[in-house]
C-alpha positions as CSV (number, residue, x, y, z in Angstrom):
1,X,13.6,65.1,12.0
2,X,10.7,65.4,9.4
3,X,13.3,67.7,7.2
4,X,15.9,65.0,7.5
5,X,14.0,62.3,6.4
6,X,12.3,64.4,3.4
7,X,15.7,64.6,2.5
8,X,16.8,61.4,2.4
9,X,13.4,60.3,0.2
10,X,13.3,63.4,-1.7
11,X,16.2,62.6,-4.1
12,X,14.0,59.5,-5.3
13,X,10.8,61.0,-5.2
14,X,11.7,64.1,-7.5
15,X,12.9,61.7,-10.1
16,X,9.6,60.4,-10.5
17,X,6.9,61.7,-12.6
18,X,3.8,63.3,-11.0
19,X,1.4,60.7,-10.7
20,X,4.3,58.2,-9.7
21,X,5.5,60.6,-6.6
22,X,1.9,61.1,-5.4
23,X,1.7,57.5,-4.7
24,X,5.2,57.0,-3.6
25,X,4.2,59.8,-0.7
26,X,0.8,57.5,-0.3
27,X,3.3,54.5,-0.3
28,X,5.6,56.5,2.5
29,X,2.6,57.3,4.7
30,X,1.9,53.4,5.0
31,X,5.3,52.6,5.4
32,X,5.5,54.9,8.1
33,X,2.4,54.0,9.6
34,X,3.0,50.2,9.9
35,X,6.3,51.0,11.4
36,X,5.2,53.0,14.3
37,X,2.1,51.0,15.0
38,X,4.8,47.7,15.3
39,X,7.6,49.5,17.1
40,X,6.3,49.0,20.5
41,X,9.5,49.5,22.2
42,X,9.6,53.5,20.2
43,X,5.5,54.1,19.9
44,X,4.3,51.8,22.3
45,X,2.7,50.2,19.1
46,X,-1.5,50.7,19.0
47,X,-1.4,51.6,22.9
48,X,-0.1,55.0,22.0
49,X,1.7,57.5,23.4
50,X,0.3,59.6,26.8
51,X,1.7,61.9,29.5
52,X,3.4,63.9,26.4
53,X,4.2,67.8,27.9
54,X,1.3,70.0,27.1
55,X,3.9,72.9,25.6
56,X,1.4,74.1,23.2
57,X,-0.2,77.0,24.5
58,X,-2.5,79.2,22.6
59,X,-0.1,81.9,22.0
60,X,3.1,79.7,21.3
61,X,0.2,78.2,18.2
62,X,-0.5,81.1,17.3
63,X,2.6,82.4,16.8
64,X,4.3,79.6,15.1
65,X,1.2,80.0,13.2
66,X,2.0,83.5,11.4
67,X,5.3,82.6,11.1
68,X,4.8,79.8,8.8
69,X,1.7,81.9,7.2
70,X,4.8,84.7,6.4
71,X,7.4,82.3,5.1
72,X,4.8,80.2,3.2
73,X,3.3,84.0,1.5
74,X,7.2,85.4,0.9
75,X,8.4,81.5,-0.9
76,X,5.2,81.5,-3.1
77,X,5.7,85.6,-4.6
78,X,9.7,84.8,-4.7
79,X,11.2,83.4,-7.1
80,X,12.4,80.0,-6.3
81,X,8.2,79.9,-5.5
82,X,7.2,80.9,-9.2
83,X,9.9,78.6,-10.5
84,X,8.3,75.6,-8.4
85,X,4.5,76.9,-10.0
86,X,6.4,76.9,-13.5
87,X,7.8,72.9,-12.8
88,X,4.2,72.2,-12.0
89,X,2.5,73.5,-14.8
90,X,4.9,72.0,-17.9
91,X,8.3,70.3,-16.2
92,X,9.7,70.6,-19.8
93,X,9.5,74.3,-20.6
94,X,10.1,75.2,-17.1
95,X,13.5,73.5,-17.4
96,X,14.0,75.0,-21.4
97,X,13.8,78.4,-18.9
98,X,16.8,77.2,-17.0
99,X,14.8,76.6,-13.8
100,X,16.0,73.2,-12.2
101,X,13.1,71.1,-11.8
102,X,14.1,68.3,-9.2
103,X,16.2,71.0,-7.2
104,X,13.3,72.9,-6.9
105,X,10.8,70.4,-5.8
106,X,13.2,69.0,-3.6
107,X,13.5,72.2,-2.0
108,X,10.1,72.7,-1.4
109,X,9.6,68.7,-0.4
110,X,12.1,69.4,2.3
111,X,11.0,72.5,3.2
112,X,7.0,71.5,3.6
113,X,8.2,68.8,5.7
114,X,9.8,70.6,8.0
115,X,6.4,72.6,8.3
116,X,4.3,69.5,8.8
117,X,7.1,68.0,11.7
118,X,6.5,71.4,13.4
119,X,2.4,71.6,13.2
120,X,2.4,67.7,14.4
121,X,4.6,68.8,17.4
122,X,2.5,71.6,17.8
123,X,-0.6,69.2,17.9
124,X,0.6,66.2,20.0
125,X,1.8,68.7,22.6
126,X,-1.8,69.5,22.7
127,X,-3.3,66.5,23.7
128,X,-2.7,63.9,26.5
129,X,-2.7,60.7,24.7
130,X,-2.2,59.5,21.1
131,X,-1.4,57.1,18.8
132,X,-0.5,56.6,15.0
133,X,-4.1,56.4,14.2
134,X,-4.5,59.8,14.6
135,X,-2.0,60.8,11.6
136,X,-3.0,58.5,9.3
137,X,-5.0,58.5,6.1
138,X,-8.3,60.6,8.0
139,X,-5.7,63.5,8.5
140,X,-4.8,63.3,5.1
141,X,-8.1,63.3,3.6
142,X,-9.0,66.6,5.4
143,X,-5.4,68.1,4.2
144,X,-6.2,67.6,0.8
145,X,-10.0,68.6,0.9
146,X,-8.1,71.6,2.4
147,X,-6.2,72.8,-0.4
148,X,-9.1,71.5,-2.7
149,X,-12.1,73.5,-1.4
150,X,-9.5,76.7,-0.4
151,X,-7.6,76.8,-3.8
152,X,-3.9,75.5,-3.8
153,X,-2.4,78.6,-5.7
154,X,-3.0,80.7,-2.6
155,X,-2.0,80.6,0.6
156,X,-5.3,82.6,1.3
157,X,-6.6,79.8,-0.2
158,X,-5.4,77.3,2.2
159,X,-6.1,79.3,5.3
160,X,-9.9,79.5,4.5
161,X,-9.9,75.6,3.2
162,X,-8.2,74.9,6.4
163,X,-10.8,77.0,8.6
164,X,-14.0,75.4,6.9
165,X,-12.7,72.0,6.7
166,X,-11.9,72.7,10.8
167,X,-15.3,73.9,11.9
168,X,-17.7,71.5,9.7
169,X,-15.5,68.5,11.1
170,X,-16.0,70.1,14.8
171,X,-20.1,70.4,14.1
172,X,-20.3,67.4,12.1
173,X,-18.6,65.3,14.4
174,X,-21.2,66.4,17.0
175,X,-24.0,65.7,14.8
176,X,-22.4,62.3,14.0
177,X,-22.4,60.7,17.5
178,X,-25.7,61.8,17.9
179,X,-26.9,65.3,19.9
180,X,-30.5,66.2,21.4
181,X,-32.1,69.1,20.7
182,X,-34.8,69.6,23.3
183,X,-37.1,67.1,23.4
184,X,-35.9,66.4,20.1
185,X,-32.9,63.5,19.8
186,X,-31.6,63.3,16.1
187,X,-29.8,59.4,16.1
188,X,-25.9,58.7,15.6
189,X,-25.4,59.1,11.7
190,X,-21.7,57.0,11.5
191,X,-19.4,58.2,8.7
192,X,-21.2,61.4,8.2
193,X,-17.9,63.5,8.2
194,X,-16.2,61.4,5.8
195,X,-19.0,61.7,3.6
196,X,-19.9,65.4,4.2
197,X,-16.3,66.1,3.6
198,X,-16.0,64.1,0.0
199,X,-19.4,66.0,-1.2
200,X,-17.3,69.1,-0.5
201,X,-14.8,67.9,-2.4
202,X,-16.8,66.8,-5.2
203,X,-18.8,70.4,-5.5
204,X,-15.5,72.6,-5.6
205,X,-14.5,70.2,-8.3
206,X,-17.3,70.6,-10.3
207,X,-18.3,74.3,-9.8
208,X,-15.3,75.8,-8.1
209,X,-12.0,73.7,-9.7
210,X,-9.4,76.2,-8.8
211,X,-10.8,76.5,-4.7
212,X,-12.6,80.0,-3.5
213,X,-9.8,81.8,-3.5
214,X,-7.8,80.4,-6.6
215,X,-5.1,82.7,-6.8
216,X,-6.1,85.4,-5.3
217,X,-4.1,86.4,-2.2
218,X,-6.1,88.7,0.9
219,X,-2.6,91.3,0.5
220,X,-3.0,91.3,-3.3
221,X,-7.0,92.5,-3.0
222,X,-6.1,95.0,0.1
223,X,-3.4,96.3,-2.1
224,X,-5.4,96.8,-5.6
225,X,-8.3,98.8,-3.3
226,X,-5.5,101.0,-2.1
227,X,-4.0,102.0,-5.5
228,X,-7.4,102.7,-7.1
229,X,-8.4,104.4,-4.0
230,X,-4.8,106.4,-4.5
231,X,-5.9,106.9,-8.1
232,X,-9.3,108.6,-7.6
233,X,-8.0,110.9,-4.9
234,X,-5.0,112.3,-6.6
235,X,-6.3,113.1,-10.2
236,X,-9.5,113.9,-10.9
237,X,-11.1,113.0,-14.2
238,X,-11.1,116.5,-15.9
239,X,-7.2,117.1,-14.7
240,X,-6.1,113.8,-16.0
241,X,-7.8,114.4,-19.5
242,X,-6.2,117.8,-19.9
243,X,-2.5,116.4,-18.7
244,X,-3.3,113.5,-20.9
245,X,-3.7,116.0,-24.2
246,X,-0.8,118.3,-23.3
247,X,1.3,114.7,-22.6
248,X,0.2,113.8,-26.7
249,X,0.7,117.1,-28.0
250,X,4.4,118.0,-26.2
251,X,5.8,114.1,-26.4
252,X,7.3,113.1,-29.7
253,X,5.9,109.8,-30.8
254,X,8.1,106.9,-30.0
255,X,8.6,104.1,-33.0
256,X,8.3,100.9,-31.4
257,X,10.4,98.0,-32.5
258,X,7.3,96.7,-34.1
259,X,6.9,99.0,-36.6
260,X,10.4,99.0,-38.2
261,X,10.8,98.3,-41.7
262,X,11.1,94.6,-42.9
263,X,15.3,93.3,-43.4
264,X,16.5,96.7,-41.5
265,X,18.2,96.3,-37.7
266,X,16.3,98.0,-35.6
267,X,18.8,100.6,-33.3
268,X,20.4,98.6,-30.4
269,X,19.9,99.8,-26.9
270,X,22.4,102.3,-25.3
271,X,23.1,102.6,-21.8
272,X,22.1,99.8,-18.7
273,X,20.1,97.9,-21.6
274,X,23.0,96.1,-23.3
275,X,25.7,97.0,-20.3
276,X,25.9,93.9,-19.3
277,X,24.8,92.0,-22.5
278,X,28.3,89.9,-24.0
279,X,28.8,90.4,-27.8
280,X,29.1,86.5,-29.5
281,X,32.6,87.2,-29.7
282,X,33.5,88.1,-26.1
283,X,31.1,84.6,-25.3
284,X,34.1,82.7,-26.8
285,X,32.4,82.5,-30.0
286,X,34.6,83.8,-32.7
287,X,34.2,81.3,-35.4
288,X,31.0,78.8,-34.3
289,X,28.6,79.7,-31.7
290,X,27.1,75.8,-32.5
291,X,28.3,73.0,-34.1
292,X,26.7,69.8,-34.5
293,X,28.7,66.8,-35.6
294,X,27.1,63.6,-37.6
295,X,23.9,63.5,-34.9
296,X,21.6,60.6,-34.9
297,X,18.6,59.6,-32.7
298,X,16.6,56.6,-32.8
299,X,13.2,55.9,-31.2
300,X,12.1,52.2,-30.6
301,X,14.1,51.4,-34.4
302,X,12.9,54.7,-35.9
303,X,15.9,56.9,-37.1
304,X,14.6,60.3,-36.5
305,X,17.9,61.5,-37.2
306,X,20.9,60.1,-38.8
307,X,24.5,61.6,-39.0
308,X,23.4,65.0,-38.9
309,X,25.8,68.3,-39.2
310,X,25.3,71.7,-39.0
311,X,26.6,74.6,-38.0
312,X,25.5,78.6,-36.4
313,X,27.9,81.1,-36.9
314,X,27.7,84.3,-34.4
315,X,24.7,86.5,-35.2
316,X,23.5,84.3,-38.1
317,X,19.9,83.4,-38.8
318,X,19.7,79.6,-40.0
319,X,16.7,78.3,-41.7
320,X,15.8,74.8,-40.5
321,X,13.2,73.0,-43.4
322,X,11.8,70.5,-44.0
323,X,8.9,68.3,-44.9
324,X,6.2,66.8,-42.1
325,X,8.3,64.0,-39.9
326,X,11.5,65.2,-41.2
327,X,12.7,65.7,-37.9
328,X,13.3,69.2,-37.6
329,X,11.8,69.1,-33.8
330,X,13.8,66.4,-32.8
331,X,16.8,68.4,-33.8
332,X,16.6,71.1,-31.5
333,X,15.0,68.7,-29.0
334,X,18.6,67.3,-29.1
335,X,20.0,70.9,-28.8
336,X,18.9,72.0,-26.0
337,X,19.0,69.2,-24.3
338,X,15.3,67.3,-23.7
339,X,16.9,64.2,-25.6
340,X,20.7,63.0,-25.2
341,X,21.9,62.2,-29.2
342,X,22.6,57.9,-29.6
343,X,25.7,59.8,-31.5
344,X,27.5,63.0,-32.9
345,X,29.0,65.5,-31.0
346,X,27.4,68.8,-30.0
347,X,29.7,71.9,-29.1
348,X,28.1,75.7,-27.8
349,X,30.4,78.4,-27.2
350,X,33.5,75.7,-27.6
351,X,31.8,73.1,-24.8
352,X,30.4,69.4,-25.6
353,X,26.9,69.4,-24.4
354,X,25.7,66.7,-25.7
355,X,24.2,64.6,-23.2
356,X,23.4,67.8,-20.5
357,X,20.5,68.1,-18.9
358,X,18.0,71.1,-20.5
359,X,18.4,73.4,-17.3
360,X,22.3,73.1,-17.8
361,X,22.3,73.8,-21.6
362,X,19.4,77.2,-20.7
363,X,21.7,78.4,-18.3
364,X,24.8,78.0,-20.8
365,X,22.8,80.2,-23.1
366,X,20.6,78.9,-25.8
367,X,17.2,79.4,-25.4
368,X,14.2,78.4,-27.4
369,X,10.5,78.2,-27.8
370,X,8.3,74.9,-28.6
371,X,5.9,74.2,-32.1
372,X,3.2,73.5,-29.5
373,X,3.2,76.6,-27.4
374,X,4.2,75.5,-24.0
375,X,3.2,78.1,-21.4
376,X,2.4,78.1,-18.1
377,X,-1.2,78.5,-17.8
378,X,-1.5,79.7,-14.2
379,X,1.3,82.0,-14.6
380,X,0.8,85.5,-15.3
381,X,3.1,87.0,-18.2
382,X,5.5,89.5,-15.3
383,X,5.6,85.9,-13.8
384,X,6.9,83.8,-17.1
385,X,9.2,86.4,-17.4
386,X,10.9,87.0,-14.1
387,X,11.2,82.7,-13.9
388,X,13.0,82.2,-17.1
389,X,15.0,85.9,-16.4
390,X,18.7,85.6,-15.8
391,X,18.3,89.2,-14.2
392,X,14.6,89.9,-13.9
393,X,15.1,94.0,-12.5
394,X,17.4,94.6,-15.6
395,X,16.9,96.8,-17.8
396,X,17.0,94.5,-20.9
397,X,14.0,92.8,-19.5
398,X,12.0,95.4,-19.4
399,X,13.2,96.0,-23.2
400,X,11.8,92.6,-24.4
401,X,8.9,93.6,-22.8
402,X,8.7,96.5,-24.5
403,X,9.8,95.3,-28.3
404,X,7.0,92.2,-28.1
405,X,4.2,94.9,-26.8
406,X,3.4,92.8,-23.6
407,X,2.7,96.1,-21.3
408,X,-1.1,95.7,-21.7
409,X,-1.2,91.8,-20.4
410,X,1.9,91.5,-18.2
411,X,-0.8,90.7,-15.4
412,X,-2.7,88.5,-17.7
413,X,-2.7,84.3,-17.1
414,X,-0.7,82.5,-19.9
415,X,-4.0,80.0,-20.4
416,X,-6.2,83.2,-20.9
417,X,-4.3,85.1,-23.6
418,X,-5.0,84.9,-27.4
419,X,-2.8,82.7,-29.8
420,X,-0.7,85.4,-31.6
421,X,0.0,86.8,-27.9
422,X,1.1,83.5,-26.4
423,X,3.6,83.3,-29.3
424,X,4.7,86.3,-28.3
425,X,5.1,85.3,-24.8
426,X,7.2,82.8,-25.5
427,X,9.7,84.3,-27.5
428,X,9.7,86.5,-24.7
429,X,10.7,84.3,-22.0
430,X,13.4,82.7,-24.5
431,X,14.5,86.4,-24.8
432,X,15.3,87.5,-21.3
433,X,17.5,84.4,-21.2
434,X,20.0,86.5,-22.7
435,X,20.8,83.9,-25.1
436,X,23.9,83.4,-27.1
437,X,21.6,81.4,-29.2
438,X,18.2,81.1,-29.9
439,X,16.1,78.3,-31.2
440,X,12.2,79.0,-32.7
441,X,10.3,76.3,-33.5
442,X,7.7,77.2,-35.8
443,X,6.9,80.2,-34.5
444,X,5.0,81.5,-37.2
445,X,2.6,78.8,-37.3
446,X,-0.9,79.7,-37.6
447,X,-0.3,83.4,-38.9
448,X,-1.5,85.3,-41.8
449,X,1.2,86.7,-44.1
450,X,1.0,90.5,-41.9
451,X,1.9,88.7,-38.4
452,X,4.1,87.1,-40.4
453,X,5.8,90.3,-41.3
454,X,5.7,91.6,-37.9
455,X,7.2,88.3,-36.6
456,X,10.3,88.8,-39.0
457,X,10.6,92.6,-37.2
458,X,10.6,91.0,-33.8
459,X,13.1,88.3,-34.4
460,X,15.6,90.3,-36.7
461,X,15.3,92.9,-33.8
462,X,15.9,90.4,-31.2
463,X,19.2,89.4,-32.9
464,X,20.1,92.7,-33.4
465,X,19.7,94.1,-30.0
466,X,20.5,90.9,-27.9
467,X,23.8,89.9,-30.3
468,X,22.6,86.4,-30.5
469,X,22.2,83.9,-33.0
470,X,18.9,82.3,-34.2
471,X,18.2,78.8,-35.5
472,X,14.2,79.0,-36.8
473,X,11.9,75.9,-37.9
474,X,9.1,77.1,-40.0
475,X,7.0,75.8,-43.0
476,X,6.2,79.0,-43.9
477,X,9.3,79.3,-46.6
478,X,8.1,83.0,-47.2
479,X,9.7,83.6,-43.8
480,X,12.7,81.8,-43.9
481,X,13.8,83.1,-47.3
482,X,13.5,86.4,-46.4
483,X,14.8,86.1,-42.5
484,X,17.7,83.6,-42.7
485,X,21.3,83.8,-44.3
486,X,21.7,80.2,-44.6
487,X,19.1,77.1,-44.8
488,X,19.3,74.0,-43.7
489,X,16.7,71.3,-45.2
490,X,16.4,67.8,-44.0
491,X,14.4,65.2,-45.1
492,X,13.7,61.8,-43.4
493,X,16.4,62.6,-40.9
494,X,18.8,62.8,-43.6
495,X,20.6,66.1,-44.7
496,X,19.8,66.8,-48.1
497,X,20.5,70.3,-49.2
498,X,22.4,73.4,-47.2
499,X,23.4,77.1,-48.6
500,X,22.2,80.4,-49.2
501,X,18.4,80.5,-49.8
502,X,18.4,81.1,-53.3
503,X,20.6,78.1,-54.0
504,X,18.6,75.9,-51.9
505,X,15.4,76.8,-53.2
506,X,16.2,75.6,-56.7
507,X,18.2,72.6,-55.3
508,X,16.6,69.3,-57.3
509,X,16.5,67.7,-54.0
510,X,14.8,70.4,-52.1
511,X,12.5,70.4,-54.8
512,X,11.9,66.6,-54.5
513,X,11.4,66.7,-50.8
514,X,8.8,69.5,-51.1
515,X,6.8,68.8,-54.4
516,X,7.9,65.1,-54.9
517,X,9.3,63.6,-58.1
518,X,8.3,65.0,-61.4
519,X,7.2,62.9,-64.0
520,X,8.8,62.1,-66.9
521,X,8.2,64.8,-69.2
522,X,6.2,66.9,-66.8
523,X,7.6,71.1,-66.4
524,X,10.6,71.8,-63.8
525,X,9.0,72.8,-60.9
526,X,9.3,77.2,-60.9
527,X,11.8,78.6,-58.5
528,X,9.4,79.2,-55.3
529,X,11.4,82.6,-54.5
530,X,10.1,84.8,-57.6
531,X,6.4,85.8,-56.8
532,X,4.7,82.9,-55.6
533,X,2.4,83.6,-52.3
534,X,1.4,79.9,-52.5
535,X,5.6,78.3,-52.0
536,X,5.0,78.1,-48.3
């Protein structure tokens, strides 16, 4: 019955933002309340309910106990349970990486109530008399002071926050109505457990945010003691170090991705790696893998973008420029999908997708990253990888993992990683999207000119070896003119220039839009190609 009813709320619920569905549950629990303490005929109103069957034996608890312990450890390592952690942390990128946000939470709305109709079964069948009182807002206080004081991100977490929550209210409570301690009375202290309870709260916010356990899970810590235990046994230190020296001296050197030379394709995969990875053409893609048709987006009277065209061909690199406010960004926010154009047509692979939601348009097959990195900052990097994965045991994934270098932090959270490493990330989880096309915004922001250079490897690579096509918004011009085939510059939402980069880099108006209007008189600007470190 709880399942059902979740159900019926949920589809409202999930629409709403965070904040907003955190008081519509608040909202629900009052609503619910007032209607069993009125239905006197169902409830028995404030009287309460007695003479319920006392079905809930110690061993039935317990039982139903691990079972929802198992299910609740197996949904939250799967990967419908990462994809709900993803929603949480950033709802936007977590859909960009095709993972259906109101699905998801819907799923795990219904499925939590389902686990709460069971445990208050459990519990009523426990006691001989009760009434709506007892499942009202005191209950719900101690669930979240729960999650808060055990940790959330663990169901290890919840266990212990549920166990100390349990046996301070059971001493408090004593304590509270007053106890004697030999000749020694201490006095009723009302309220004590609500108040005991809320300083809890307030010191595992302050000195413990994430809970005790944050996200560590009891199996995970058993199982790292056991491998390293595994590791000391079977090689000892001197055996390892020898192996390790024959290992470099027999074992060619591999030549990473990375280090291939700047403009040259780097080999594409053989075998499982690109078995099952389409060509553009076989995608349906034999003349346009994107065209965009007189696009325009407004905000509030702004025109952000007005009668925009462009269009990608199958393994092309466009160049996106522009100045500042431009609306580069709001381009490919159209694109894939996180705003619906107020016009213009927008066709992938042959489809109109203008208008689709951002899952639909990731699962289609364009993938992209964000100017303001948008990671998941609770997520390791295995875990941003296997959410936004189409196939996340296939051997092209663990490619991508390979070409961006991410072996050494793949159990690394995304919050704790440095910048040019996040960057990385990123492209990464765009990348095992298997993408038909893939959108980077400005995602050589922040480098010097050598990351820059490596970046260049990475995404020429990328294209090479994925068959995809790229779309890439970057200032640094540098980049652009020596990664794309054809740039595209807008200014003030306006096309003003498009071509080959030479021609556009000595276009008057591209010139304008960079460097402004000369003055009368005044020297044509130089052509920013031909030895200038400063263009970009």
């Amino acid at each position: 019955m709880a399942a059902v009813v979740a159900l019926l709320v949920g589809g409202a619920l999930v629409r709403m933002r965070e904040s907003a569905m955190a008081m519509g549950t608040l909202a629900l629990l009052v609503f619910v309340y007032s209607g069993f303490s009125n239905w006197s005929s169902l409830t028995r109103g404030t009287i309460g309910l007695y003479g319920v069957p006392n079905h809930s034996t110690v061993w039935v608890t317990l039982v139903a106990l691990l079972a929802v312990l198992l299910h609740a450890r197996l949904y939250r390592s799967s990967r419908s349970g990462m994809r709900l952690q993803a929603s949480r942390e950033d709802p936007v990128a977590a859909a960009a990486s095709g993972v259906n946000v109101r699905m998801e939470r819907l799923g795990s709305w219904v499925l939590s109530a389902a686990v709460m109709g069971a445990g208050g079964a459990l519990w009523a069948q426990s006691y001989l008399a009760f009434g709506p009182d007892a499942f009202y807002f005191d209950i719900t206080f101690a669930l979240l002071a729960m999650l808060v004081i055990g940790g959330r991100a663990s169901v290890t977490g919840a266990v212990a926050g549920a166990a100390l929550i349990t046996i301070a209210t059971d001493m408090l409570t004593r304590v509270e109505q007053g106890v004697a301690l030999g000749a020694l009375r201490i006095p009723a202290v009302p309220g004590l457990v609500r108040f005991s309870i809320a300083l809890l709260i307030i010191l595992a916010l302050v000195f413990r945010p994430q809970g005790l356990f944050g996200r560590w899970e009891l199996d995970d810590v058993v199982r790292r003691v056991r491998r390293r235990l595994r590791e000391r046994r079977v090689v000892p230190p001197e055996a390892e170090a020898v192996e390790g020296e024959a290992e470099v001296a027999e074992a060619p050197t591999p030549v990473p991705m990375r280090d291939a030379a700047v403009g040259v394709p780097a080999p594409a995969p053989t075998g499982a790696a690109l078995a099952h990875v389409p060509a553009a053409e076989e995608r349906g893609a034999a003349a346009s893998v994107l065209s965009a048709e007189e696009v325009s987006k407004s905000f509030e009277g702004l025109h952000a973008l007005s009668d925009v065209s462009l269009g990608v061909g199958p393994g092309n690199v466009l160049g996106l420029i522009g100045p500042n406010g431009s609306g580069k960004t709001t381009l490919l926010n159209v694109l894939s999908g996180i705003f619906p154009p107020d016009a213009g047509r927008v066709r992938f692979l042959g489809r109109d997708i203008a208008g689709s939601t951002p899952h639909h348009i990731a699962r289609a097959g364009i993938a992209r990253t964000f100017q303001n990195i948008r990671l998941f900052h609770d997520l390791t990097v295995r875990e941003h990888i296997e959410v936004a994965a189409v196939d996340p045991g296939s051997a092209d994934v663990q490619d991508v993992i390979s070409w961006l270098g991410l072996e050494p932090v793949l159990e690394e959270l995304g919050g704790n990683l440095a910048y040019g490493v996040q960057r990385r990330v990123e492209i990464a989880r765009a990348a095992v999207r298997r993408p038909a096309l893939l959108l980077l915004d400005e995602p050589a922001a922040g480098m010097n000119e050598a990351e820059s250079d490596e970046l260049l490897r990475d995404i020429l690579a990328i294209r090479d070896r994925l068959r995809c096509s790229v779309v890439v918004v970057d200032h640094d011009l540098r980049l652009i003119m020596q990664l794309c085939e054809r740039i595209h510059v807008l200014n003030e939402g306006r096309t003003v220039a498009e071509g080959e980069p030479r021609e556009v880099a000595v276009d008057p108006a591209v010139v304008e839009a960079y460097l402004g209007r000369p003055r009368s008189g005044a020297p044509e600007p130089h052509d920013p190609v031909e030895g200038d470190d400063d263009a970009g």
